[in-house]
KOLGU-4560 file (N, C-alpha, C; in nm, 3 decimals, padded with zeros to 5 digits):
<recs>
<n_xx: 04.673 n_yy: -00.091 n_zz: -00.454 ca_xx: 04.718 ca_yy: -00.029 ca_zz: -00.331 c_xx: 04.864 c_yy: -00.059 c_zz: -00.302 mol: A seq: 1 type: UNK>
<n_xx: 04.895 n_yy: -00.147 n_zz: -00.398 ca_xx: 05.038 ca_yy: -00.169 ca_zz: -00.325 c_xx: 05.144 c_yy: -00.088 c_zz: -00.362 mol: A seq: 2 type: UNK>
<n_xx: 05.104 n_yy: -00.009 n_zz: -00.454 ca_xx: 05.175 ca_yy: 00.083 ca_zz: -00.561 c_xx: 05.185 c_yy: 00.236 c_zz: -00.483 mol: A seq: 3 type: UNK>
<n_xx: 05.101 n_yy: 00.234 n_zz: -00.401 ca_xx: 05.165 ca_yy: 00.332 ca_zz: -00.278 c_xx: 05.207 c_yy: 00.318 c_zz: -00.190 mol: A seq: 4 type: UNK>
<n_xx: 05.300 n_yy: 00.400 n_zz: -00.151 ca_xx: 05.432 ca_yy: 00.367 ca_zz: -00.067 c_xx: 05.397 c_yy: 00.461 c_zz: 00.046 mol: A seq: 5 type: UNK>
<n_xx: 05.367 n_yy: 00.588 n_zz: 00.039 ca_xx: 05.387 ca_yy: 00.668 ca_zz: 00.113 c_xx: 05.249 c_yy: 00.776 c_zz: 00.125 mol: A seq: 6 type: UNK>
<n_xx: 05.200 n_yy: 00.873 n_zz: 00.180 ca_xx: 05.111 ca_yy: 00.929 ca_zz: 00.174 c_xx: 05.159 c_yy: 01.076 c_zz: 00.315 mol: A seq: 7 type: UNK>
<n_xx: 05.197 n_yy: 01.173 n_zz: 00.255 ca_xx: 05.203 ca_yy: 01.327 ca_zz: 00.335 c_xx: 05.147 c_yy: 01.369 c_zz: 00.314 mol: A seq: 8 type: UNK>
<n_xx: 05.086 n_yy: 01.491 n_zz: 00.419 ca_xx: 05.002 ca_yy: 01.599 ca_zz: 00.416 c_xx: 05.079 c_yy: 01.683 c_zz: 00.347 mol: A seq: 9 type: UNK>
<n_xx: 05.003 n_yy: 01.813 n_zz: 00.326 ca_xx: 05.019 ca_yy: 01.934 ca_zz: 00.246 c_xx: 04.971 c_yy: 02.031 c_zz: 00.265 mol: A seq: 10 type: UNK>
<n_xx: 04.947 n_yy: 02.068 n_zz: 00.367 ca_xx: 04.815 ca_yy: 02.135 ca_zz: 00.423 c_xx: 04.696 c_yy: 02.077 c_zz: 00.435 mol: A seq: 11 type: UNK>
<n_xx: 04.592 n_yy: 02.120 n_zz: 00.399 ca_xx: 04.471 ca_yy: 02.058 ca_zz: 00.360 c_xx: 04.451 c_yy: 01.947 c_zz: 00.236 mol: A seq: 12 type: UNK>
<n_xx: 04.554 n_yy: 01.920 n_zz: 00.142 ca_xx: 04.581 ca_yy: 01.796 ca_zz: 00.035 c_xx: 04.695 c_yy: 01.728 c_zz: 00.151 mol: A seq: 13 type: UNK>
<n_xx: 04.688 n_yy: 01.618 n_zz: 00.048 ca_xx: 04.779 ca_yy: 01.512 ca_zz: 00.053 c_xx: 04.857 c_yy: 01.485 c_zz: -00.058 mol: A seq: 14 type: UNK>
<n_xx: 04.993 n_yy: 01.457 n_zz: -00.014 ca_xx: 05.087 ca_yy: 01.431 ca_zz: -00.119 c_xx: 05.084 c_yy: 01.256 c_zz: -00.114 mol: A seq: 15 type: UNK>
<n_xx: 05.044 n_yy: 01.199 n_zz: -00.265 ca_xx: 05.076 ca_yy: 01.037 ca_zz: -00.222 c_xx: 05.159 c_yy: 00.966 c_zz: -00.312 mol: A seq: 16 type: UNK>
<n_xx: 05.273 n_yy: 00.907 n_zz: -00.291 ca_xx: 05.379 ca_yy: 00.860 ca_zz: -00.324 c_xx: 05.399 c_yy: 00.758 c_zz: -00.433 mol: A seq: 17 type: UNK>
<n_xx: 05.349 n_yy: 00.729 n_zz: -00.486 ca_xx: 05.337 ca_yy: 00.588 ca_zz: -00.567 c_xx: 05.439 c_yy: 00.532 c_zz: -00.654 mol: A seq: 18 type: UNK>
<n_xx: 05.486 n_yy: 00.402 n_zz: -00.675 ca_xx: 05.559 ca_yy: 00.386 ca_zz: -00.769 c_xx: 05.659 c_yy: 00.430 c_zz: -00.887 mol: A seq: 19 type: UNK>
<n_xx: 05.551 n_yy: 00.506 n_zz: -00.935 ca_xx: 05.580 ca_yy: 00.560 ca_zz: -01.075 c_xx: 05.536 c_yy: 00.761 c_zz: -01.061 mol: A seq: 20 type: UNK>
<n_xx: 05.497 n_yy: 00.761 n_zz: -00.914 ca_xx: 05.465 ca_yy: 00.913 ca_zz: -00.950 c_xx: 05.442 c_yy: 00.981 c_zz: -00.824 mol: A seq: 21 type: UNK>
<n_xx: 05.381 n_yy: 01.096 n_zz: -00.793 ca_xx: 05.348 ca_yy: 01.158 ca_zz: -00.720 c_xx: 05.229 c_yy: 01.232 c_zz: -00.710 mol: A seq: 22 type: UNK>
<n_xx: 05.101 n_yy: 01.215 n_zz: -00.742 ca_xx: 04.993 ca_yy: 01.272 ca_zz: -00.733 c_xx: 04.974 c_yy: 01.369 c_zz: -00.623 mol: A seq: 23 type: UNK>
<n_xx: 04.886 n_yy: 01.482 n_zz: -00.590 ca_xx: 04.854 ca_yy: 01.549 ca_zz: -00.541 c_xx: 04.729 c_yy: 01.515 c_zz: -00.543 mol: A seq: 24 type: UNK>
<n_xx: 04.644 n_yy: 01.507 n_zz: -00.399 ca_xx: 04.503 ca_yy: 01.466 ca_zz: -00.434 c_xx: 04.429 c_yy: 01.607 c_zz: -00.351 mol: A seq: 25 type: UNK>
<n_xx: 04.343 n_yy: 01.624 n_zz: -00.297 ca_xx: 04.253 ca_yy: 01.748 ca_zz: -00.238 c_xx: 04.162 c_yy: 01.622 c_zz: -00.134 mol: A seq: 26 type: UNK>
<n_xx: 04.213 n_yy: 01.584 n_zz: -00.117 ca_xx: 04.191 ca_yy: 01.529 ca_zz: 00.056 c_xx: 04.261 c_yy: 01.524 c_zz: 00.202 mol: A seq: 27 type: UNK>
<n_xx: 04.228 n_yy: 01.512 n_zz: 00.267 ca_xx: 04.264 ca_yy: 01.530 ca_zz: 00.363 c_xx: 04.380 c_yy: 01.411 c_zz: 00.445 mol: A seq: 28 type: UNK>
<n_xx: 04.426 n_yy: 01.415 n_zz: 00.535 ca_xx: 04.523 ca_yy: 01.306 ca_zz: 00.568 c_xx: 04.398 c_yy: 01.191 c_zz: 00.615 mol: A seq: 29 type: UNK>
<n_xx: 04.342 n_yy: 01.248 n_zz: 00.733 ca_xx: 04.234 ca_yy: 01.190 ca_zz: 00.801 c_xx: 04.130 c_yy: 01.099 c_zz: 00.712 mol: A seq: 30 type: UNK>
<n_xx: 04.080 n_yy: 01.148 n_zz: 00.621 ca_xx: 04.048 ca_yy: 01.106 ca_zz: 00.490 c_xx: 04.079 c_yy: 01.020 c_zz: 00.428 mol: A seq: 31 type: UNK>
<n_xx: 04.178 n_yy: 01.017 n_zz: 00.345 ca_xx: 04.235 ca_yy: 00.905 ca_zz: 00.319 c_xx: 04.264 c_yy: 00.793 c_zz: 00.442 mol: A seq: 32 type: UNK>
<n_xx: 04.339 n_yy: 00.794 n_zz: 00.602 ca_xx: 04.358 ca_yy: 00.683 ca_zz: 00.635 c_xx: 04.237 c_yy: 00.629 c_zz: 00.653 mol: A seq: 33 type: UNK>
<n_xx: 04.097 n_yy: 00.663 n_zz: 00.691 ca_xx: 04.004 ca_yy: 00.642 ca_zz: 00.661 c_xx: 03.996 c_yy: 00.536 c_zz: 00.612 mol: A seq: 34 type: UNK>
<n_xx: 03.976 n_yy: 00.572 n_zz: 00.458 ca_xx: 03.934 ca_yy: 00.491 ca_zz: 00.322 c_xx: 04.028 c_yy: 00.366 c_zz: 00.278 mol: A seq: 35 type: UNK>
<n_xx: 04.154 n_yy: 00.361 n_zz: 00.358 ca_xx: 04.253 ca_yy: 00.256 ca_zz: 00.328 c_xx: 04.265 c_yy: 00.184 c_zz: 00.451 mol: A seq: 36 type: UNK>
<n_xx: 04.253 n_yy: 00.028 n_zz: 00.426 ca_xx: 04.319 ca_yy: -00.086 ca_zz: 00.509 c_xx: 04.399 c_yy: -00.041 c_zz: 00.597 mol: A seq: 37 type: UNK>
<n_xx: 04.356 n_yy: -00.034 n_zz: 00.752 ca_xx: 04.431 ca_yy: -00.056 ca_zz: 00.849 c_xx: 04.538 c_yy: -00.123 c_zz: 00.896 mol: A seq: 38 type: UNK>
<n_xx: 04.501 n_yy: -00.240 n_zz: 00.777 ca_xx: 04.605 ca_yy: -00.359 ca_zz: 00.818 c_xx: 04.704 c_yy: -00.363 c_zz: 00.764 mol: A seq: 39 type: UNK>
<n_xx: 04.697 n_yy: -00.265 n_zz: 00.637 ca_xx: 04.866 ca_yy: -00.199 ca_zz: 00.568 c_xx: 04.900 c_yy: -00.081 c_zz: 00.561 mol: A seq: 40 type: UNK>
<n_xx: 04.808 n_yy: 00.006 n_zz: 00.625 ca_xx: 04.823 ca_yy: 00.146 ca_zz: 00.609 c_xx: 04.877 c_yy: 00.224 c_zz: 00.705 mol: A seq: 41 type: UNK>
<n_xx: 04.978 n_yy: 00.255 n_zz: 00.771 ca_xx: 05.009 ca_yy: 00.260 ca_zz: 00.931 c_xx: 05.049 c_yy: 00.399 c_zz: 00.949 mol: A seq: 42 type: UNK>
<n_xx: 04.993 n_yy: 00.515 n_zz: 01.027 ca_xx: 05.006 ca_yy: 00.618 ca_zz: 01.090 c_xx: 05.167 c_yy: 00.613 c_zz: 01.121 mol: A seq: 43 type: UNK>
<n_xx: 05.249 n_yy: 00.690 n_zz: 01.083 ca_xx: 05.383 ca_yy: 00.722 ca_zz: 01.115 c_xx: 05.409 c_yy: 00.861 c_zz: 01.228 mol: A seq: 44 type: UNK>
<n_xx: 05.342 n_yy: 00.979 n_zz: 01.182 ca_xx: 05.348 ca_yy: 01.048 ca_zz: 01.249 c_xx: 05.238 c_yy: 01.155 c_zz: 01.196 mol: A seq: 45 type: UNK>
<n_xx: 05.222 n_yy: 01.288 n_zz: 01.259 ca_xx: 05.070 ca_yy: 01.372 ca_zz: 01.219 c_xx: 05.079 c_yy: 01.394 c_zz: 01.084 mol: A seq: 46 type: UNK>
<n_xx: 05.194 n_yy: 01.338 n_zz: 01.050 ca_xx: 05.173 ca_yy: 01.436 ca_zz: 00.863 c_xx: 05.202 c_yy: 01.300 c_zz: 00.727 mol: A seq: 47 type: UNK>
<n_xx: 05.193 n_yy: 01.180 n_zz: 00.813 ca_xx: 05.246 ca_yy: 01.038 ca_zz: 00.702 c_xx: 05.146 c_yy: 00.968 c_zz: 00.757 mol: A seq: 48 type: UNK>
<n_xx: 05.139 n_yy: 00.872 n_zz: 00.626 ca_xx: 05.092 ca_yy: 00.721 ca_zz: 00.639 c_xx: 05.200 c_yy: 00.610 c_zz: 00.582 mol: A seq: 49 type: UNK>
<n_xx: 05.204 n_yy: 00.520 n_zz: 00.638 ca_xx: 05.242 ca_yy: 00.446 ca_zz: 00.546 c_xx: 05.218 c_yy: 00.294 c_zz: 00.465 mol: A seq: 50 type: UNK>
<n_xx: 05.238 n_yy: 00.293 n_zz: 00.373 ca_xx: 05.231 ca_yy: 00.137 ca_zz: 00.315 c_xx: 05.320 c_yy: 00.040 c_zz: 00.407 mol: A seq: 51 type: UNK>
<n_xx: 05.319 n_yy: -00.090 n_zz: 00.542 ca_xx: 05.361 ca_yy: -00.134 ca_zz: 00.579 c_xx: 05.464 c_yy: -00.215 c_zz: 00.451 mol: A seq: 52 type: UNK>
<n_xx: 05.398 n_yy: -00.273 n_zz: 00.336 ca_xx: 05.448 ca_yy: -00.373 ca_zz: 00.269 c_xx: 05.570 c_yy: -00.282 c_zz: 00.246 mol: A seq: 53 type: UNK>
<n_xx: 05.596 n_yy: -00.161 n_zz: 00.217 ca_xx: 05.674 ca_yy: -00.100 ca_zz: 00.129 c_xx: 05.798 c_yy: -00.052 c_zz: 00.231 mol: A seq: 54 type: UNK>
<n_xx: 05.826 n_yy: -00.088 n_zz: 00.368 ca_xx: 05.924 ca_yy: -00.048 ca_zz: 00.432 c_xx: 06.026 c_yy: -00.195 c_zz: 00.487 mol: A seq: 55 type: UNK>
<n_xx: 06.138 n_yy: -00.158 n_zz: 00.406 ca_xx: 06.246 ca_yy: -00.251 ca_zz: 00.397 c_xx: 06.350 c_yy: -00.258 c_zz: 00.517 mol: A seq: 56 type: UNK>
<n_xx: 06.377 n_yy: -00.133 n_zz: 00.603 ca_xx: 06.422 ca_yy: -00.157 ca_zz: 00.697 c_xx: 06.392 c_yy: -00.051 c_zz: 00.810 mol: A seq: 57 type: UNK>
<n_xx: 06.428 n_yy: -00.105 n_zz: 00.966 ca_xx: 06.339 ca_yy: -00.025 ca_zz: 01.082 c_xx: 06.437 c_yy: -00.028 c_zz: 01.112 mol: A seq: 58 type: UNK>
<n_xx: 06.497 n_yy: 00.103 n_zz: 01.225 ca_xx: 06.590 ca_yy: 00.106 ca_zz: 01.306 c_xx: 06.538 c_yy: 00.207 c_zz: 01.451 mol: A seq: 59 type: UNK>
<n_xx: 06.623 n_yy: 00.198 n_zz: 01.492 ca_xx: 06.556 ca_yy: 00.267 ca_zz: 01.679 c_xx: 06.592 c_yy: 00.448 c_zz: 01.658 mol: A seq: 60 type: UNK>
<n_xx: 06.502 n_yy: 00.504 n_zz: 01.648 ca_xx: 06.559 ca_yy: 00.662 ca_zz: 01.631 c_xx: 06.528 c_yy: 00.754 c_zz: 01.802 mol: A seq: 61 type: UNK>
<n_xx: 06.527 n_yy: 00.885 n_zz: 01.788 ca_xx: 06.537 ca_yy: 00.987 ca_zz: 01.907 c_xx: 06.410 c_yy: 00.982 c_zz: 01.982 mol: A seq: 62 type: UNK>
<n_xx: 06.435 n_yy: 00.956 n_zz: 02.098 ca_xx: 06.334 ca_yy: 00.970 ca_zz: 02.181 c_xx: 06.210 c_yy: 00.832 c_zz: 02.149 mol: A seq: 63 type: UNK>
<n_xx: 06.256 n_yy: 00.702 n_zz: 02.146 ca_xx: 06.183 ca_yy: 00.614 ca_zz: 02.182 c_xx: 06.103 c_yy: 00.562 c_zz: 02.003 mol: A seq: 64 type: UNK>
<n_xx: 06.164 n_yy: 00.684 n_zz: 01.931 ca_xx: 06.121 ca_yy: 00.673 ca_zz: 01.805 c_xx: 06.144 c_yy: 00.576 c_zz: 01.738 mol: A seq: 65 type: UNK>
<n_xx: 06.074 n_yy: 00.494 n_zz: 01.581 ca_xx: 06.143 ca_yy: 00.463 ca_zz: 01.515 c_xx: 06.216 c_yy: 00.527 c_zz: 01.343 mol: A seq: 66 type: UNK>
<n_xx: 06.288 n_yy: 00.501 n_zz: 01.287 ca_xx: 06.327 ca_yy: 00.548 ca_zz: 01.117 c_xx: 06.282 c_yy: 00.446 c_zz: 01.089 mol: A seq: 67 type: UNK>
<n_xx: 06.183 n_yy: 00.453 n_zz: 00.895 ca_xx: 06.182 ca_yy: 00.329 ca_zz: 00.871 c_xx: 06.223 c_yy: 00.399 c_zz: 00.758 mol: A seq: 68 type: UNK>
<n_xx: 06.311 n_yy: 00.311 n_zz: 00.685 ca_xx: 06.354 ca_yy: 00.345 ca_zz: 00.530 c_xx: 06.265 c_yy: 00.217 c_zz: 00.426 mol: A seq: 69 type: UNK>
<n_xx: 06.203 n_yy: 00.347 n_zz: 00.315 ca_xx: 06.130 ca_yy: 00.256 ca_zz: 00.199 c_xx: 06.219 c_yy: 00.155 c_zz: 00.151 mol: A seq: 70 type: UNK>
<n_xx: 06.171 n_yy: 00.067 n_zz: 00.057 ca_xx: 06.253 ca_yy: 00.009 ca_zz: -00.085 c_xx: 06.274 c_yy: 00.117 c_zz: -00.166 mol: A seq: 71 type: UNK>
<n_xx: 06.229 n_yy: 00.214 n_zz: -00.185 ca_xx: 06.244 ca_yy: 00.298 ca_zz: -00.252 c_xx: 06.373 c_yy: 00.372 c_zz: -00.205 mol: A seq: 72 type: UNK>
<n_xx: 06.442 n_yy: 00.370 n_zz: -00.094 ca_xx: 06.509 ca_yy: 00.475 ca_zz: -00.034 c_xx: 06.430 c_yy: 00.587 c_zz: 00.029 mol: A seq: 73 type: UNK>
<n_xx: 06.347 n_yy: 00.631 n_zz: 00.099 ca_xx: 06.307 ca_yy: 00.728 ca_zz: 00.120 c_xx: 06.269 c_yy: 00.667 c_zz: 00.293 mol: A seq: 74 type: UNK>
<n_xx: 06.330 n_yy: 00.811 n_zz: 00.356 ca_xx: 06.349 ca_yy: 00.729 ca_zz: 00.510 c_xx: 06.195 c_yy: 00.823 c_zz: 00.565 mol: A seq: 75 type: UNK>
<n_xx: 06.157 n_yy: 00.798 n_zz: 00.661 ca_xx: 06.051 ca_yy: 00.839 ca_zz: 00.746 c_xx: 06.061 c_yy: 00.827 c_zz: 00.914 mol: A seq: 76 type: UNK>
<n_xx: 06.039 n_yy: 00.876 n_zz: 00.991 ca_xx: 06.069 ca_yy: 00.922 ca_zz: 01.129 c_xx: 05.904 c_yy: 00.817 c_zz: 01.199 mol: A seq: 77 type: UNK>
<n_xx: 05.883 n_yy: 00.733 n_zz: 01.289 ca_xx: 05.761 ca_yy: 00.754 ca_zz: 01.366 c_xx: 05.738 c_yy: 00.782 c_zz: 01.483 mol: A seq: 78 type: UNK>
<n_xx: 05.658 n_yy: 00.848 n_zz: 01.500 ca_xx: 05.664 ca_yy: 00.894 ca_zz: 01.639 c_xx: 05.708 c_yy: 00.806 c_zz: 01.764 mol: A seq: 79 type: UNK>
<n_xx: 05.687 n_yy: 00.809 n_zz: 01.869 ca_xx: 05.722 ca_yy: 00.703 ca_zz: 01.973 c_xx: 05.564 c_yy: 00.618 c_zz: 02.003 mol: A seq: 80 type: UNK>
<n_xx: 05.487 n_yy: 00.716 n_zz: 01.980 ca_xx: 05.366 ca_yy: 00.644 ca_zz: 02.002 c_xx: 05.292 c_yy: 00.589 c_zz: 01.881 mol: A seq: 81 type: UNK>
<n_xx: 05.353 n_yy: 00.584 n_zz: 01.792 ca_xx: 05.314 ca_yy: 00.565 ca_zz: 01.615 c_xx: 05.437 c_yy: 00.425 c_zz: 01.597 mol: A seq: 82 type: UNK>
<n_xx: 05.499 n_yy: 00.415 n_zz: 01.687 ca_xx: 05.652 ca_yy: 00.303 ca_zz: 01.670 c_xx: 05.631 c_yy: 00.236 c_zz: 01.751 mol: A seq: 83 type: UNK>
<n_xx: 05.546 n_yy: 00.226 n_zz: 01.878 ca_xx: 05.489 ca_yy: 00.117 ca_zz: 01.922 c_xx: 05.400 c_yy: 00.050 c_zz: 01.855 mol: A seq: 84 type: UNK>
<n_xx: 05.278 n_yy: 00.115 n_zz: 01.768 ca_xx: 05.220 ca_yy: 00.038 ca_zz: 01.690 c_xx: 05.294 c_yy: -00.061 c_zz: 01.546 mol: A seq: 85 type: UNK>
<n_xx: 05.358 n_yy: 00.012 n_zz: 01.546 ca_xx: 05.483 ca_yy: -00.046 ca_zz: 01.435 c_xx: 05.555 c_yy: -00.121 c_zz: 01.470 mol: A seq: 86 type: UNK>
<n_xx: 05.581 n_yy: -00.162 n_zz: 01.590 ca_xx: 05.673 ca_yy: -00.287 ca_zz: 01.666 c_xx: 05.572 c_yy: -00.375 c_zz: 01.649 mol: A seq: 87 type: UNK>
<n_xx: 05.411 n_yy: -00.380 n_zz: 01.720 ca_xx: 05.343 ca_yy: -00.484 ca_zz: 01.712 c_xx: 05.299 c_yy: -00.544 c_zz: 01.590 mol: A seq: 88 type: UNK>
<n_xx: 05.288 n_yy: -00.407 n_zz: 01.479 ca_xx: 05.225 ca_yy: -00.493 ca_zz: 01.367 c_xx: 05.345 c_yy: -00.541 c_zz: 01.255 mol: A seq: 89 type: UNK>
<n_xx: 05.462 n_yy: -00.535 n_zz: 01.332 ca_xx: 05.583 ca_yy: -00.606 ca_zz: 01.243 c_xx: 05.625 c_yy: -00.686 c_zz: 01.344 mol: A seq: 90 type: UNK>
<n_xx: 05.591 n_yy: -00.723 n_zz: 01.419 ca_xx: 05.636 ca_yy: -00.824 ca_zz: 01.527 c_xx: 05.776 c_yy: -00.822 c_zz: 01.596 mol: A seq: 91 type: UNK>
<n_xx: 05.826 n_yy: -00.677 n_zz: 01.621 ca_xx: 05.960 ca_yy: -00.642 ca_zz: 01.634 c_xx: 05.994 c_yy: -00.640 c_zz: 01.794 mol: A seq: 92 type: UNK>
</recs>
C-alpha cells in the first residue's frame, strides 16, 4: 500500500497512481476508500484520495483550502472541509 500515492476518479473507474505506474482499475472512488486504511488513506476532494505517507509538503490554498504536493511532485488541491481533516491527522 505504500506504493500508492494517489488515487482519481474517472468516471465510474479510478485512476491509481503508484510508484512505478498508473493502473486503471473499474471501481469506483467510494469503493476503493472503502477497502483501504483510513488511517493513511485521506479524502482530498470528490474526485482524490490520498496516501497521507506520500505528501511531502502542505501549504494554505483558496478559500480555507489546503495544496498538498507529493514526493513525487504532483500537487493536489483539498477541499476546505477535506483540509480540516488533514490539519488534524497531520497535526498542523
Amino acid at each position: 500500500m505504500r506504493s500508492i500515492l494517489l488515487i482519481e476518479a474517472e468516471g465510474s473507474h479510478t485512476r491509481v497512481h503508484l510508484a512505478d505506474g498508473k493502473p486503471l482499475l473499474h471501481r469506483s472512488l467510494a469503493v476503493m476508500e472503502a477497502r483501504l486504511p483510513a488511517s493513511i488513506f485521506l479524502r482530498a476532494n470528490r474526485s482524490q484520495l490520498v496516501n497521507r505517507l506520500a505528501i511531502a509538503h502542505v501549504e494554505p490554498w483558496f478559500s480555507g483550502g489546503l495544496k498538498a504536493t507529493l514526493h513525487n511532485g504532483v500537487s493536489l488541491e483539498f477541499s476546505r472541509r477535506q483540509a480540516q481533516t488533514l490539519r488534524e491527522n497531520l497535526g498542523l
